[in-house]
Structures are given as C-alpha cells and as structure tokens.
Wavefront OBJ file of the C-alpha trace (Angstrom):
o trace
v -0.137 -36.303 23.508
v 0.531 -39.021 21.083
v 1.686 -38.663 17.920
v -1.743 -39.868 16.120
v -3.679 -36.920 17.945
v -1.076 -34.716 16.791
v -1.290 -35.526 13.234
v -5.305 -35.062 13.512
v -7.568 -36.933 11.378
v -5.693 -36.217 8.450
v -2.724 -38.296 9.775
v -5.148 -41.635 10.516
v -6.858 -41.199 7.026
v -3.489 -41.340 5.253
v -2.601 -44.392 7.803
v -5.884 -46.162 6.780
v -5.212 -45.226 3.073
v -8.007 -43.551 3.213
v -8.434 -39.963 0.947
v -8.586 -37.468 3.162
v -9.667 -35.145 0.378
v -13.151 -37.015 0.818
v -13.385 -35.614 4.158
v -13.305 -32.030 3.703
v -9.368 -31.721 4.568
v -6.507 -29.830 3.277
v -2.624 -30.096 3.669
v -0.712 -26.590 2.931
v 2.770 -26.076 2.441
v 4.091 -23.108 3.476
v 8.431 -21.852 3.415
v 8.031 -20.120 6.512
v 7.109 -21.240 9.942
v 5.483 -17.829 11.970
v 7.347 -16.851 15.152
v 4.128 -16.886 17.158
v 0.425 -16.783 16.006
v -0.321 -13.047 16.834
v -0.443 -10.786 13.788
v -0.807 -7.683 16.431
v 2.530 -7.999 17.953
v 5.146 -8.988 15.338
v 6.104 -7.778 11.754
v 6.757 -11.706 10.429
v 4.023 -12.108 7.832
v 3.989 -15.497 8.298
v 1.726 -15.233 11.444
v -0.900 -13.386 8.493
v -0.701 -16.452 6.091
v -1.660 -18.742 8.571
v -3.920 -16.558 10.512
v -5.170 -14.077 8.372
v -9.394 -14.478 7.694
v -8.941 -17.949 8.833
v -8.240 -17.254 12.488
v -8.774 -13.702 13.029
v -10.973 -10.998 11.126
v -10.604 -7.392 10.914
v -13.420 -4.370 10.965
v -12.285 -4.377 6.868
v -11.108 -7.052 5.079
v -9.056 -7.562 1.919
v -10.972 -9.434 -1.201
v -9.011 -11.034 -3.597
v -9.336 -8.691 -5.723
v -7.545 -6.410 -3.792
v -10.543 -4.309 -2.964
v -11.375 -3.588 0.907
v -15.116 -4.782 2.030
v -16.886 -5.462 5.583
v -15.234 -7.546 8.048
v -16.891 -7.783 11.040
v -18.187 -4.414 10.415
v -21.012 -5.019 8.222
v -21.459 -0.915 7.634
v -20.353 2.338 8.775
v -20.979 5.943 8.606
v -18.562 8.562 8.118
v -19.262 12.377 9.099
v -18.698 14.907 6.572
v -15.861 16.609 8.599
v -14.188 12.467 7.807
v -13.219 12.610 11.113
v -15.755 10.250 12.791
v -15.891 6.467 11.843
v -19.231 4.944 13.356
v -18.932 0.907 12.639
v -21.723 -1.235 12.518
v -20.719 -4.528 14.144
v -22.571 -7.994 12.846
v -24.860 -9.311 15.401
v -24.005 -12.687 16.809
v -20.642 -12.967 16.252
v -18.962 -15.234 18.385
v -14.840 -15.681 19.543
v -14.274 -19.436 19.602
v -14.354 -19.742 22.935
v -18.020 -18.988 23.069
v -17.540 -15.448 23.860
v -19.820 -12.682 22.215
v -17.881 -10.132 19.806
v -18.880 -6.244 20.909
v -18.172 -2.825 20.442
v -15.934 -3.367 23.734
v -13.650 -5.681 22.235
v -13.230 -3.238 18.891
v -12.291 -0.786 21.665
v -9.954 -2.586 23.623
v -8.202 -3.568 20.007
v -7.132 -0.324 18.946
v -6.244 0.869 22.330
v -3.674 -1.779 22.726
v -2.688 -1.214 19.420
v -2.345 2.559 19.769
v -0.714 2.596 23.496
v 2.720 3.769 23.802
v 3.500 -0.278 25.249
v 2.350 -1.265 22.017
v 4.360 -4.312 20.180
v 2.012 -3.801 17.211
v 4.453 -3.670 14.045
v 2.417 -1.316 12.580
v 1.882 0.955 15.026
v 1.508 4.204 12.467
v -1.684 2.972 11.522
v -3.271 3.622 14.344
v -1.227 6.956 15.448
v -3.968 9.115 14.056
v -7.054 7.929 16.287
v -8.162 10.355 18.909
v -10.776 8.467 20.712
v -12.451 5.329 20.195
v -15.903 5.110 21.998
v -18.736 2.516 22.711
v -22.033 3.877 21.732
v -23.400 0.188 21.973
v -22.625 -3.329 22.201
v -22.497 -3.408 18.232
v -21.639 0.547 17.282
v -18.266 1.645 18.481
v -17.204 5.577 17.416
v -13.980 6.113 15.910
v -12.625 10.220 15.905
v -9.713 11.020 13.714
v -7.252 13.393 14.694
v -7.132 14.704 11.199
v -8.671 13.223 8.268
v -7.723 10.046 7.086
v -7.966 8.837 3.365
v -6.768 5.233 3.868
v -8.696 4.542 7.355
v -10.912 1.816 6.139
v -7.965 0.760 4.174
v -5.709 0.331 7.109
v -8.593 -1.462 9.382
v -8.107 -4.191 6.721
v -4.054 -5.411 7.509
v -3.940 -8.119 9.920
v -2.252 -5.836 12.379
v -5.735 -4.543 12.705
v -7.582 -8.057 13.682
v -10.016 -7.504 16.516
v -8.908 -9.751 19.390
v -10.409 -10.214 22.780
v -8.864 -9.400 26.223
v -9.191 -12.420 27.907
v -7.259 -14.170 24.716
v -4.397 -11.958 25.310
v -2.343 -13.959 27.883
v -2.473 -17.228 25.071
v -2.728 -15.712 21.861
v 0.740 -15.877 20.606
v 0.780 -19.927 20.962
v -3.861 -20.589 21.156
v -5.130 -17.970 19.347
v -8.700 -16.841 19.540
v -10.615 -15.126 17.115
v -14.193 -14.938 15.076
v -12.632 -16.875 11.707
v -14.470 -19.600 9.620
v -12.036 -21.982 11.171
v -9.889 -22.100 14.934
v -6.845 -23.214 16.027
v -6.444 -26.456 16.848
v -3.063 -27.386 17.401
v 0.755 -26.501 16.457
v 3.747 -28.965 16.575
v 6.440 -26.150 16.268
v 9.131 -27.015 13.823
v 6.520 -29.177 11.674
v 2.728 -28.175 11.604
v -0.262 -26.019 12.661
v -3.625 -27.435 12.190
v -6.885 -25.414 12.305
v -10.833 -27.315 12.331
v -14.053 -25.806 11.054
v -15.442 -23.176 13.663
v -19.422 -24.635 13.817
v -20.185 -20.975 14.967
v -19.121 -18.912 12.477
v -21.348 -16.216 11.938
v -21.247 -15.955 8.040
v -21.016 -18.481 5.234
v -19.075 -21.352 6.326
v -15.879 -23.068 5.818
v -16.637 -25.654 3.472
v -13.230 -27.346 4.740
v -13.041 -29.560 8.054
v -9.500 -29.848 8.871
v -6.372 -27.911 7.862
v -2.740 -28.423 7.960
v -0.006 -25.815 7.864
v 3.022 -27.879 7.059
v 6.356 -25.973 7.050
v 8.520 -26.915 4.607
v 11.982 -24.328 4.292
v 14.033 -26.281 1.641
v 12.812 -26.085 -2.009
v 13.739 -29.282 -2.988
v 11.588 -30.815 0.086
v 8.821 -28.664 -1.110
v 9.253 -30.161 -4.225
v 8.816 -33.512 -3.561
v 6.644 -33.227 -1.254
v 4.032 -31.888 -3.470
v 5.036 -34.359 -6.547
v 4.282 -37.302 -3.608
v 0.853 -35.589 -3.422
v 1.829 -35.257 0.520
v 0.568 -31.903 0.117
v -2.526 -30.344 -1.537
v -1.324 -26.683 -1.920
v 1.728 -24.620 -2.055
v 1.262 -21.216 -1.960
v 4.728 -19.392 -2.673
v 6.033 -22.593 -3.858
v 10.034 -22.032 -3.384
v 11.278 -23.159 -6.682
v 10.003 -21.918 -9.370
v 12.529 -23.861 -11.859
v 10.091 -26.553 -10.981
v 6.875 -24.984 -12.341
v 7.342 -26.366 -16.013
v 6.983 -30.169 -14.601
v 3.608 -29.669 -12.291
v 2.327 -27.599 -15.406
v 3.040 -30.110 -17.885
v 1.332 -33.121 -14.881
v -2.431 -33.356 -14.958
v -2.589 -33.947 -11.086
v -1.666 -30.365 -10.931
v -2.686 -26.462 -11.349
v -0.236 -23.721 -11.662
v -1.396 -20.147 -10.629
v 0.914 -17.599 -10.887
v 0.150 -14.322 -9.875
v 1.266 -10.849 -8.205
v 1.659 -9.689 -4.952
v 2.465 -5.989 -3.102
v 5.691 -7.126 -1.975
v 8.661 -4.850 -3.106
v 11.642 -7.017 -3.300
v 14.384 -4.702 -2.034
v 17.692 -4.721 -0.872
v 17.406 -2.892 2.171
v 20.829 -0.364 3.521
v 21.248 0.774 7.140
v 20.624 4.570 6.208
v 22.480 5.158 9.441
v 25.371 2.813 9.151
v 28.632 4.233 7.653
v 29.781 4.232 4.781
v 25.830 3.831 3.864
v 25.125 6.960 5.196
v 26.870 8.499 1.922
v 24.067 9.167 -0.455
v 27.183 8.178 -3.055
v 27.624 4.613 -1.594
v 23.867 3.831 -1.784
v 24.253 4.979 -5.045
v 26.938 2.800 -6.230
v 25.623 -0.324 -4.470
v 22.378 0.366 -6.763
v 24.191 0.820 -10.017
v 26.186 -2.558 -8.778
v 23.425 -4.691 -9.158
v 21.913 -6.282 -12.477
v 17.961 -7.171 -11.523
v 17.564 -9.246 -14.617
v 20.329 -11.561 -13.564
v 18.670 -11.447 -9.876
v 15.298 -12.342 -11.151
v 16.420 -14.960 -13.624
v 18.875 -16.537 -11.054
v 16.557 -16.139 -7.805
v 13.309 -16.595 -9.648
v 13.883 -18.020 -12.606
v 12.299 -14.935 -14.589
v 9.237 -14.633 -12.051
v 9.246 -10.961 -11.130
v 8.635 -7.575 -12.205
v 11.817 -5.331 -12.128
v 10.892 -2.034 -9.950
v 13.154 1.237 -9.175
v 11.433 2.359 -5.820
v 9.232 0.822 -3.464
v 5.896 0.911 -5.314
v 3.404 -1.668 -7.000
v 4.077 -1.363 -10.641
v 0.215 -2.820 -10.907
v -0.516 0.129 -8.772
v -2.337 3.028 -11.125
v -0.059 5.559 -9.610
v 3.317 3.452 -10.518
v 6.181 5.432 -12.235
v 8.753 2.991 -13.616
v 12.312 4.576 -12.054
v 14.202 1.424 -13.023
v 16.004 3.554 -15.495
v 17.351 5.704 -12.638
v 19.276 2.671 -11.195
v 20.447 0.765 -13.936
v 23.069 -1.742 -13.949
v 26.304 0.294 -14.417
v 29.342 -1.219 -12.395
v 31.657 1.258 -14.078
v 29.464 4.498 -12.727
v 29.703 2.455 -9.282
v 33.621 2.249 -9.081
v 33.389 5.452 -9.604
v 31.054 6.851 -7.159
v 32.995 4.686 -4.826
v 36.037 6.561 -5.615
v 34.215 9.899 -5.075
v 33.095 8.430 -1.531
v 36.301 8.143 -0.795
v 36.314 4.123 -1.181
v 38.232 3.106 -3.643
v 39.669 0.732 -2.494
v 35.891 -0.565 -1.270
v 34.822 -1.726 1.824
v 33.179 -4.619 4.364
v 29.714 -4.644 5.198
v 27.401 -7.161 6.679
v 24.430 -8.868 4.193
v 22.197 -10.732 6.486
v 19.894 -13.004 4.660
v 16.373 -14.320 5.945
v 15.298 -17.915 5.029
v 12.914 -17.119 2.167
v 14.453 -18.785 -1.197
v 14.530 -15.284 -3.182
v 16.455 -13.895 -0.384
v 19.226 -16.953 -0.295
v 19.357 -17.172 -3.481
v 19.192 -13.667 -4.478
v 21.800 -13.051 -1.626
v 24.190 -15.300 -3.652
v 24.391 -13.335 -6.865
v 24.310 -9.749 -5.186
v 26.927 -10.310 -3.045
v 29.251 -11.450 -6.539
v 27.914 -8.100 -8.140
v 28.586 -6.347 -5.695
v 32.380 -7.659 -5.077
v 33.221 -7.321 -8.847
v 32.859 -3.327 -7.753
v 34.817 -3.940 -4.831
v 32.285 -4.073 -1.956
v 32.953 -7.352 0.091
v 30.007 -8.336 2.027
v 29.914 -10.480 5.248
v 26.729 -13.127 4.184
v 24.856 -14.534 7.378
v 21.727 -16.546 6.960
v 19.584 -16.078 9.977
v 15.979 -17.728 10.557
v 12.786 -15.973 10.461
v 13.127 -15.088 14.217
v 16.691 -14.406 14.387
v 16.279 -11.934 11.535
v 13.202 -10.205 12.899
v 15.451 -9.705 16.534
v 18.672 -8.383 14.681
v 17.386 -6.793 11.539
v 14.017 -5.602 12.168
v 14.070 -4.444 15.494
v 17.904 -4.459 16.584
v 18.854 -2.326 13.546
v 21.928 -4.816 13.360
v 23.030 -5.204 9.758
v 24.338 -3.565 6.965
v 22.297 -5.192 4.038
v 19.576 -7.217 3.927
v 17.332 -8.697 1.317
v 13.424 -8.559 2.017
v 10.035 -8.770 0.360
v 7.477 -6.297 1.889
v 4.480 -7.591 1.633
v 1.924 -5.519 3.087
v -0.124 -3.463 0.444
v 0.140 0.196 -0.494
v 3.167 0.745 2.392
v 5.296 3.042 1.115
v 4.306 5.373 4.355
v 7.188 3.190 6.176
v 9.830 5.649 4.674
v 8.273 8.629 6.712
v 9.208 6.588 9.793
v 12.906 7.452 10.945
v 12.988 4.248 13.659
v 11.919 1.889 11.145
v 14.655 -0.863 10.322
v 16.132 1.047 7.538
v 16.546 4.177 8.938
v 15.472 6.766 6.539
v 15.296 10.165 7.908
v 13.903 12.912 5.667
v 11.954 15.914 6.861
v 10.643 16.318 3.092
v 9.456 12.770 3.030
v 7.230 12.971 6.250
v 5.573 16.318 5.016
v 4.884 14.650 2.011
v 3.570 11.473 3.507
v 1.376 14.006 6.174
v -0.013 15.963 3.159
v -0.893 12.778 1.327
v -2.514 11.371 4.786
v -5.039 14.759 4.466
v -5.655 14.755 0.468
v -8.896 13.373 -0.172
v -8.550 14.532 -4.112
v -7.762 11.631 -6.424
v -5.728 13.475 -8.689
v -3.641 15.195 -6.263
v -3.079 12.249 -4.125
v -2.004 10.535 -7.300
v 0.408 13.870 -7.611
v 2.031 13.247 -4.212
v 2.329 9.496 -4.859
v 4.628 10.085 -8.102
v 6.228 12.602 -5.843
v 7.286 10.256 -3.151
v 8.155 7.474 -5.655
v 10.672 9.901 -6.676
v 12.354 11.177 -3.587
v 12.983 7.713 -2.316
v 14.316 6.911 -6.075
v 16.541 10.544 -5.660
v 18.032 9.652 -1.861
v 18.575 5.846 -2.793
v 17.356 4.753 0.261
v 17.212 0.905 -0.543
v 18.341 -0.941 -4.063
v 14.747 -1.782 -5.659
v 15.028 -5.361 -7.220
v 11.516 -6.609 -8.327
v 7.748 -7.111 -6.911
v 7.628 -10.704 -5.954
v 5.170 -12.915 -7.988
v 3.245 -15.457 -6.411
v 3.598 -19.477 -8.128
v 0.968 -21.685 -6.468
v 1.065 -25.596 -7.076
v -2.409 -27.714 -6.015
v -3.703 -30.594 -6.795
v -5.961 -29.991 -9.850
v -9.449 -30.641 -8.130
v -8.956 -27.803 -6.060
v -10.818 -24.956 -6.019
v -11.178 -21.359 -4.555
v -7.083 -20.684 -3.818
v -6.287 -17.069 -4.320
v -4.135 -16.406 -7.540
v -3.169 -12.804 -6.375
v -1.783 -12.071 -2.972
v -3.279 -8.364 -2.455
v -2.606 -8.805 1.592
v 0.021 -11.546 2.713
v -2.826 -14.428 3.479
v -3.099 -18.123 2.655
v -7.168 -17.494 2.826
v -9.112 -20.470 2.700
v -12.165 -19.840 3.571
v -14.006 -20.628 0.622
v -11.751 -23.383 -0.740
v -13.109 -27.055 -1.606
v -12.609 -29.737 -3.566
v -14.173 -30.080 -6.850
v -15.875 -33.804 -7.417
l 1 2 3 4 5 6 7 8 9 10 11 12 13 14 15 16 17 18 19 20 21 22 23 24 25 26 27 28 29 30 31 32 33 34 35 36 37 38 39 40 41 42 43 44 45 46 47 48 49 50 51 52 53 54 55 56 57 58 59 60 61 62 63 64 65 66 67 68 69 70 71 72 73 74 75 76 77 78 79 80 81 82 83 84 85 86 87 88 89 90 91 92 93 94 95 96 97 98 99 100 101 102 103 104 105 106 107 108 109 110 111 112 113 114 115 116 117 118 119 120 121 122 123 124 125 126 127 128 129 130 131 132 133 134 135 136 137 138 139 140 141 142 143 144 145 146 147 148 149 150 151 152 153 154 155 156 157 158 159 160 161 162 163 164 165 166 167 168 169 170 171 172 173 174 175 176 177 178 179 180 181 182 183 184 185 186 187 188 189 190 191 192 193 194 195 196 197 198 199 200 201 202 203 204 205 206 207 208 209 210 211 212 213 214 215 216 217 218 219 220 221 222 223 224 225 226 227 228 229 230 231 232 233 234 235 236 237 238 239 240 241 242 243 244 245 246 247 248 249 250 251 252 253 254 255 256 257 258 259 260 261 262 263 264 265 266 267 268 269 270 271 272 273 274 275 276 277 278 279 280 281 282 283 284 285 286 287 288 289 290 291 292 293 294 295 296 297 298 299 300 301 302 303 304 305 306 307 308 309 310 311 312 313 314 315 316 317 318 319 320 321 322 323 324 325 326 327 328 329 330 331 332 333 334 335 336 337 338 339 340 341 342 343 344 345 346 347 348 349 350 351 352 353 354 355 356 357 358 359 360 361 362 363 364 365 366 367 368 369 370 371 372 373 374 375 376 377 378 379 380 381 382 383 384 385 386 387 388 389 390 391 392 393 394 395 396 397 398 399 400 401 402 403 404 405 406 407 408 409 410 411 412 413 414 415 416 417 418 419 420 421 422 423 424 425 426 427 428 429 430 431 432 433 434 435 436 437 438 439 440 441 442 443 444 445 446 447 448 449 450 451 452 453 454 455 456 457 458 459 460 461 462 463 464 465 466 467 468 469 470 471 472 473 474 475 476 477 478 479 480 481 482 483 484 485 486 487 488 489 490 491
C-alpha cells in the first residue's frame, strides 16, 4: 500500500493544493490513539471517540444534549411489571458489509456481552437481563430480572453498540457497523480514516472523508492546528493556548462540560491505602485549585466525590476534603506513618493526568508521602492499572455518564468493597420514584465522600479548537464521542 492511498484523498488534495474542505472532508485531532476499534471489549474511551455514532450505533443513543433517544430502535414498549423491553428495530438497516441488521444480531449483542467470557468493560450493565428473545426479524424481547430504571439509559454507552457475528473475528482492527460513515483505514501510530457509508439508513453524513489524526504532545497539537493541518480538536491538550485561537478569526473556541470525574484513584486493597486514615490524609494533601490552575489552566469544576456537579442530584462535598496538609501529617501519624511512606503513581498519557501527576506528587511529598511516578501509554495503563490492579495511585478522568454504580463493584480497578454501598446501589437499581432515587443518590455521594475511596479533583471540561467555518461539533461531551455525523462546512 503506498503511502498516497494511505493518506486518502485528503492527502492528494493537500499535495495538489487543493482545499480539501471543498470536498466534504475533515481532519480531527485527537490526544489519544484507541487500543483497538471495539468499544465492546475494552474500557479505553478512545475506541468511543472514534467509533462512537460514526461507526457503530446502539438500540439508544446519546443526543448532545445529554438526553437518550432511538438508535436503531426506533420505539419500544415496556410492560407495566418494567420488566419486559420489546424494541422496535428500523427497517432496512444495513452493516457495511451489505448485511441486513435484525432482531438476531440485537440478540447475539447482549449475549456476548452478558456471557461469563465476556471482555465487555462494562459488563454490570448487562448483569440484570434474564432473557433476550426474537419475536421477529425487527422486534427482539428483552426480560429484566428485576426492574431497571436506567435500562434505556444503559443501551445508550458504546459498550452497548449492536455488532454482527460474522464482524467479530475483525472488529478490533475493520470494524463493522450501521454508522453514517465506515472504516476505511488505520495507519497505527498516525491515523484512522472513515468514508461516507452510501447506505445509511437515516439522514446522511454530509461529510465524505474523515481523518483521526493522533497527536499526544500538546505543543504538536498546537501547531498543528495554528498550520490549519487540522480542522478540529476536540479535547485540545493545552488549554494555555486557548486565548491565541480565540483572539484568531480562522478559529472557534467551544468550551464545554463533560461526565468525567477527574479523580485520583487509591488501590483500596493496597497497604497502607487500605487505612481509611491514609486515604484520608492523601485527600487533605492535595490543593485542587492549584491542580486545576496548573493542569488546566483554570478549566475545571472542583468536585468532592465522584458525581456530575451539572447533575440535578449533585451535593458539593468539596468541603469534606479540603486542602489541609497539617490535618494530613497528622492522620499520617495516627496511621502509624509518620515518618510517611512509598507508593507507586502511575500516570496515563492524557495531559491533565501528566501534568496533574506533577503537582500531586510535590503535595503530596511536602506531607511526607514519596510517590514512585511512571508514565505508561494508553495500553500499558489499561493492562497494569485497569485490569492488573498494579498500582498504588493513579490519575484518571471517567468519562462515561451517570457511573457512579462502579463503586458497588469490588473487582473493579480501585477496589472498593462495601456491603452498604452495593445495597444502596441495588435499591437505587429498583426505585422508580424520582424523589427517592434522588434520596439514594445524595446518599451514595456521601458514603464514597465518608470512606475516601479516591481523592476527587475536578469534572474535566471540554476546549474544542476548529476552523471557524465549521459547523455541527458538539460543545458538551454527555457520552465520550467525537460525533460527526451532522458536521459540515459552512460556505
């Protein structure tokens, strides 16, 4: 394959010196380069902001907004006991291989995601499904095990994509799904290009071509953007910079907010984090404002548990954990570390994680906590962090909305174990009454707050730089997704 073809059309417009806007296509940036390209077998949301409604489509979806509509559902029914789900698949909906979508495929999707084999990161959220049945090629039956308040809700993630069996054996390098636009190719360490899928089945792309470039150092991503080299940024890595695209016609600055709780995530398990005391101190240890300014250059909302603070439900706990070194020292002491101790602080490649790493590891020595700083890429930190429990600290945004069910999970990276938790979490799961589901939500914001199970630093904000004739880009990031399905260029 030569290097033309593997640029795309893009590539020989630029060569000719030709716009390439003219022709319908798009260059992205993007920090983070996805492990592989399926969203049903990893936790790295970078497979969801290239994938996400582009590639693959879910029974749900995620608007903008934040709300959850139809996917490839187009209606369903839900019996009064709301334990059985009847979706109405859209007719003529095609995989982009030619294949039609059914009720057999929906099936086949959450089985694999529900089997005890399953790789799915979020496996929880499909834990509570009893039976999923055909009734015909384009109504498949859903029963609950119990009732199920955030069902619909859940059908929306990109864990949750409907995917075909015969696409299985490729997926993670050629996926296949029903999106507005399909895969194309992928030069790993560079690019990912997707085309305009002629068969979509509901309004189309009004793109041709689009390029994922990868771009991990903020200063690349800053130039590259100021050469024009690329149209978009979403995430754009350094936010010091935002002041000179807003101030430069050729550009638009959208700044919005996402669901992802900026933490610093403790081993629950580990020792000495194991002592409620330690978490404590680490907590008290760290000023967010100095954090945010240093990591984000003021771009963030402080938080003290892991909860949305544009959320309805939000309590604001920051008080809880304020920045009190002294108070540290001496629940350190208590602990029976007074002298302090090691522990690792493994960083993933995200800028807010680097740099944030930077200043909490000072903080944190000033109360005599040394930590061990290792920067690992995206797929090195997934295999040690994420699934090899393998650190001590680690700094992490997480993304995915409304997730703050991850703490009744005792395997998950972190470790949290609490019996009170997961009957909270189960009674919250069967509460169908607002106000009492809003009780149990201030309830669980607590307990984590109360067991200082991770050090809550901010919810991430989202700075977008594109060229100024572009329209459609999402301001908000309500689901971790680069969608641009109905993005164009303005004449």
């Amino acid at each position: 394959m030569t290097c033309v073809r593997n640029w795309g059309l893009a590539g020989v417009l630029a060569l000719a010196g030709i716009s390439a806007q003219a022709q319908g296509d798009i260059v992205v940036g993007l920090q983070l380069e996805p492990p592989h390209l399926d969203p049903t077998s990893a936790a790295a949301g970078a497979i969801d902001q290239v994938v996400y409604a582009n590639v693959f489509e879910g029974l749900t979806r995620f608007d903008p907004d934040g709300s959850v509509g139809p996917g490839l559902a187009e209606s369903w029914d839900i019996s009064e006991d709301g334990l059985v789900y009847s979706f109405h698949l859209r007719s003529g909906v095609r995989f982009h291989d030619g294949t039609e979508l059914d009720a057999k495929d929906v099936r086949f999707t959450l089985d694999r995601a529900r089997d005890d084999t399953s790789q799915n990161a979020q496996k929880a959220l499909f834990a509570g499904i009893e039976t999923v049945k055909v009734i015909d090629p384009l109504t498949v039956q859903v029963t609950l095990k119990a009732p199920d308040g955030s069902f619909l809700f859940n059908m929306a993630w990109g864990d949750a994509v409907i995917v075909a069996p015969e696409s299985i054996g490729e997926i993670k390098h050629k996926p296949v799904g029903t999106g507005a636009f399909m895969f194309d190719d992928w030069v790993q360490g560079d690019r990912i290009e997707l085309v305009k899928y002629a068969g979509y089945w509901g309004e189309p792309a009004r793109l041709d071509h689009v390029t994922f470039k990868f771009i991990s150092d903020p200063t690349a991503a800053f130039a590259a953007v100021m050469a024009e080299d690329v149209d978009a940024f979403p995430g754009f890595p350094a936010p010091e910079n935002l002041p000179q695209f807003e101030a430069d016609p050729r550009f638009q600055v959208l700044v919005g907010s996402t669901e992802g709780e900026t933490i610093l995530s403790i081993n629950n398990k580990l020792a000495p984090l194991d002592d409620v005391r330690v978490r404590r101190a680490i907590t008290h240890a760290i000023d967010r404002k100095s954090v945010i300014d240093g990591a984000m250059f003021g771009l963030g909302t402080p938080i003290g548990t892991h909860f949305a603070p544009h959320h309805p439900d939000y309590v604001d706990l920051t008080s809880q954990s304020a920045y009190a070194p002294e108070l540290a020292r001496q629940l350190l002491t208590e602990a029976g570390y007074a002298d302090g101790f090691t522990i690792t602080l493994k960083l993933p490649p995200p800028s807010y994680a680097r740099r944030g790493g930077e200043i909490i590891a000072a903080q944190l020595r000033s109360v005599g906590i040394e930590t061990e700083v290792t920067n690992l890429e995206w797929a090195q930190w997934l295999e040690q962090v994420f699934r090899g429990h393998d650190f001590g600290l680690t700094i992490i945004s997480h993304t995915e909305p409304f997730d703050i069910d991850i703490y009744a999970r005792p395997e998950y990276y972190f470790q949290y174990d609490s019996a009170a938790f997961q009957a909270l979490m189960a009674a919250l799961k069967a509460e169908a009454d607002p106000e009492k589901r809003s009780d149990l939500l201030v309830q669980a914001q607590k307990m984590i707050a109360d067991d200082y199970v991770n050090a809550y630093l901010f919810q991430l904000a989202i700075p977008t730089v594109a060229n100024a004739r572009l329209r459609g880009l999402w301001r908000d990031a309500p689901t971790q997704a680069t969608d641009l399905t109905a993005v164009y260029w303005d004449k």
